[in-house]
N, C-alpha and C positions, 0 to 999 in steps of 0.2 A: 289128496296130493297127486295119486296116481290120474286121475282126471283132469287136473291142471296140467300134466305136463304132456299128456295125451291132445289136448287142447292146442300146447303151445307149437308141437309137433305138428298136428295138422294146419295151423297160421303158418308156418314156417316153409313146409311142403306146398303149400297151395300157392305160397306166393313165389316160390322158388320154380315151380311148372310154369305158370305165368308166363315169368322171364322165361325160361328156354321156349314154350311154343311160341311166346312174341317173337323171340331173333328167329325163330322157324321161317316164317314169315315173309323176314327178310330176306334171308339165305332163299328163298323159293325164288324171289325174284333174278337174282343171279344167274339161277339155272334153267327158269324160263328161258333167258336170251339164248338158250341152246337147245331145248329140247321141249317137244309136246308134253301138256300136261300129263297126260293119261302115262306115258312115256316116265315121265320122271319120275309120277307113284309106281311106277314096274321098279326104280332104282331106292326109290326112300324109302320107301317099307322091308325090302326085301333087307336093306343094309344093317339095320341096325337087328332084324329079326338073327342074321348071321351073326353078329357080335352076340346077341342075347341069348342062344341056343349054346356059344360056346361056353359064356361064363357060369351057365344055369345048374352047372352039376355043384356047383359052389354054391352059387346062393340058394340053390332048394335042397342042400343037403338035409336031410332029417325027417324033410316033408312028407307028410302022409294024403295021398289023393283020396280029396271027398268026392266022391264021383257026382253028387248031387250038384255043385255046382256049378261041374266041367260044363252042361251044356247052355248056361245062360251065359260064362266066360266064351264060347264059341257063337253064340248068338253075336251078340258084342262085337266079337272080333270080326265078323262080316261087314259091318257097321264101320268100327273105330279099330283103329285109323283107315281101312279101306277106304269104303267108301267117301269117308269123311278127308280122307287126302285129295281125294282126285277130283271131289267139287271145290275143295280151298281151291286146289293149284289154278284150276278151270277157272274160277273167281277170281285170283289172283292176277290171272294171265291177264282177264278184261277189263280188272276193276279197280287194279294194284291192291298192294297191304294193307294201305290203309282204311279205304273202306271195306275193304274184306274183314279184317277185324272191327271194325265200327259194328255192323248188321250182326255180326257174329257173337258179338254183345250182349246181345237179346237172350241169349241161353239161358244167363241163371232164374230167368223171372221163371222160366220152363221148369230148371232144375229144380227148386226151391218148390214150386207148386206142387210137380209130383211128388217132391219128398214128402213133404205134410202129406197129399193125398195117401199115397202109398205107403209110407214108412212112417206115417201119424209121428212126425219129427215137430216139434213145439214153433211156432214162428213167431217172437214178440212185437209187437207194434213199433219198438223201433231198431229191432234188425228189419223189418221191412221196409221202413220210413230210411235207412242206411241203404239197403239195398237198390230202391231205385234211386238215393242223390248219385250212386256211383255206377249205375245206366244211365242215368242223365250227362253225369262229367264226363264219361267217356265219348258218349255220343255227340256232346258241346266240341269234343276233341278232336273226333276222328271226322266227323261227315264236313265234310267242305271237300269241293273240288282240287286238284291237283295235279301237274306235268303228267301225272304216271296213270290219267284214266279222265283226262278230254275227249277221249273218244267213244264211251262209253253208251250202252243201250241200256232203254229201260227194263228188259227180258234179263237182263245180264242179271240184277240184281234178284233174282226167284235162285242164282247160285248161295250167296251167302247168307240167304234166307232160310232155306235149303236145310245148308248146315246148319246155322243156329239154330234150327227144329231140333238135328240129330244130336247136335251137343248138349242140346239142354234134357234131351232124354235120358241120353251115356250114366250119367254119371248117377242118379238113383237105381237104374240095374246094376250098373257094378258095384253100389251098395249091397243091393240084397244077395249078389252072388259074394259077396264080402264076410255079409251076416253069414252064409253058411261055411263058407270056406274063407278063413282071414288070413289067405297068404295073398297081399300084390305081387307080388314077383310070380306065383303062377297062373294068378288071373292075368297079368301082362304077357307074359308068354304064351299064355295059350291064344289068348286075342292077339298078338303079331305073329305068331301064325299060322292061324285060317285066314288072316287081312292078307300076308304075302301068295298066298295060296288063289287069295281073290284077284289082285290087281295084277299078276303074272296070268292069269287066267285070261284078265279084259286085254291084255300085252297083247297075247298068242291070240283070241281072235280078232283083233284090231288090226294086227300086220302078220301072222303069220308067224312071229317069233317070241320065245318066253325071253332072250337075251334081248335088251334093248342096244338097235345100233346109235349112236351119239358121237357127238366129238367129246374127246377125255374134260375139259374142262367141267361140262355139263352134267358128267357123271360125277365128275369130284363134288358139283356143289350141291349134287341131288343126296349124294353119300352122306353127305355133312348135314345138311337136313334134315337125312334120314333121322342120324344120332342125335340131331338137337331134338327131336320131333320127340324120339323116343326115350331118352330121359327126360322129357318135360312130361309123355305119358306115364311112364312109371311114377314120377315124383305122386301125379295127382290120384292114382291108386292107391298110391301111400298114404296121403294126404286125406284120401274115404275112408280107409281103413282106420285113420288115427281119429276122426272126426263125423261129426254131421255133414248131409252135405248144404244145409242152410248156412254153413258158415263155411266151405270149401267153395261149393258152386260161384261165390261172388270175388272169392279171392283169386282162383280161377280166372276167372271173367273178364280182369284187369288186365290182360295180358295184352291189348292194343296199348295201353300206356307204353311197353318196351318194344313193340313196333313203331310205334312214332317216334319215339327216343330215339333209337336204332337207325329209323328213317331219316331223319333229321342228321347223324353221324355219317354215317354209311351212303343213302341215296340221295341225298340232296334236294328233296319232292316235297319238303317239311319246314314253312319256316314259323319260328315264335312269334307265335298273334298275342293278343290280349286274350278270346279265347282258347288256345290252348292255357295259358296258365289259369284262366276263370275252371278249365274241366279239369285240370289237373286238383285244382284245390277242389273242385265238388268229390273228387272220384275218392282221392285221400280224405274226405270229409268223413264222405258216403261208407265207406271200408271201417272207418273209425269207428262207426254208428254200428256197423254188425258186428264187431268184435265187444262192445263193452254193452251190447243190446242181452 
């Protein structure tokens, strides 16, 4: 019983990260039209790091520091979200959202492999056989050209390649920093920040200043990113802790579906093809096929 609903919490949490890193995404694009990539991770990171510092004497009341696993939680947090924000946004700026989460897609095959490798986590033939219909639907989804990345190089595309390397690695380390210490709320903490510690770092030798100058619009939507950014990270730390990540990494994964969604609402760069609803139903297929694999 306590395994089923441990189960149902992690489907719930994986899918609910999803959704907030997709609208990430889009909110990136808004603040693009005002400020440098590199720039806006000096604002998104550091933003919700300060919400998260304040409320953390609440949520880690009780907690006991395994110090064992403080420094794979600091490895990480070099990594995720650091680095991992400031090639999206870089991605983002040249490629828009939507193929930046299309390529980015590619993670769980990554995540999924090292978990078995590393965490000798079980992989059925057809949570496998589930797992790439819903790289496929995404990918039927998201890759097609669009207003917001006609201009686009082929080098551009080694950014969200890039990433989907890093993201498909993230998430089995903070497995095993999990196995030893299974609090998320302090492995999220501790990983935003050494990442605000990083991206304020590349800020101050980039221009000379840890305060980024901006027009206020560009800080608000970089702020607001930040928060969606970082409850969509918490959610899926939650989501590792409650679960495997053969069945977190793909639910994760989905997260271009509420970019395009969102896209389609919001940016107007998205319109309803017959493929989109062919990858939609593969991606919901695909999902279906890990959860009852």
């Amino acid at each position: 019983m306590r395994q089923n609903l441990a189960m149902t919490a992690a489907i719930a949490l994986g899918i609910a990260a999803a959704a907030f890193l997709g609208a990430g995404l889009v909110l990136t694009q808004f603040g693009l039209r005002y400020i440098h990539p590199l720039s806006g991770a000096a604002i998104s990171v550091p933003s919700f790091t300060i919400v998260f510092i304040l409320i953390s004497p609440i949520l880690l009341r009780g907690e006991t520091i395994v110090w064992h696993a403080v420094p794979i939680f600091i490895a990480v947090g070099l990594v995720f979200p650091a680095v991992l924000t400031i090639i999206t946004f870089a991605s983002n700026r040249a490629l828009g959202p939507v193929v930046t989460g299309a390529l980015g897609n590619l993670s769980p095959l990554l995540s999924v492999g090292v978990a078995v490798l590393l965490l000798h986590e079980p992989l059925r033939l057809v949570q496998f056989g589930g797992l790439m219909v819903a790289v496929l639907g995404v990918l039927a989804i998201t890759v097609t050209r669009t207003d917001d990345m006609r201009d686009w190089r082929t080098w551009a595309l080694l950014l969200p390649l890039g990433a989907s390397v890093m993201r498909g690695f993230i998430p089995p380390i903070i497995k095993v920093g999990l196995e030893i210490w299974p609090s998320p709320i302090a492995a999220g903490l501790t990983g935003y920040i050494v990442s605000t510690l990083t991206v304020l770092m590349v800020e101050r030798i980039r221009t000379g200043r840890f305060i980024v100058r901006a027009p206020l619009a560009g800080k608000l939507w970089f702020a607001l990113n930040g928060i969606c950014n970082g409850i969509g990270t918490l959610l899926l730390y939650a989501a590792l802790g409650a679960g495997p990540v053969s069945l977190v990494a793909p639910l994760y994964a989905t997260y271009p579906l509420f970019t395009v969604g969102l896209s389609v609402l919001f940016l107007g760069n998205v319109k309803i093809t017959w493929r989109l609803v062919v990858g939609t139903a593969l991606t919901v297929g695909g999902v279906v096929l890990v959860l009852i694999g």
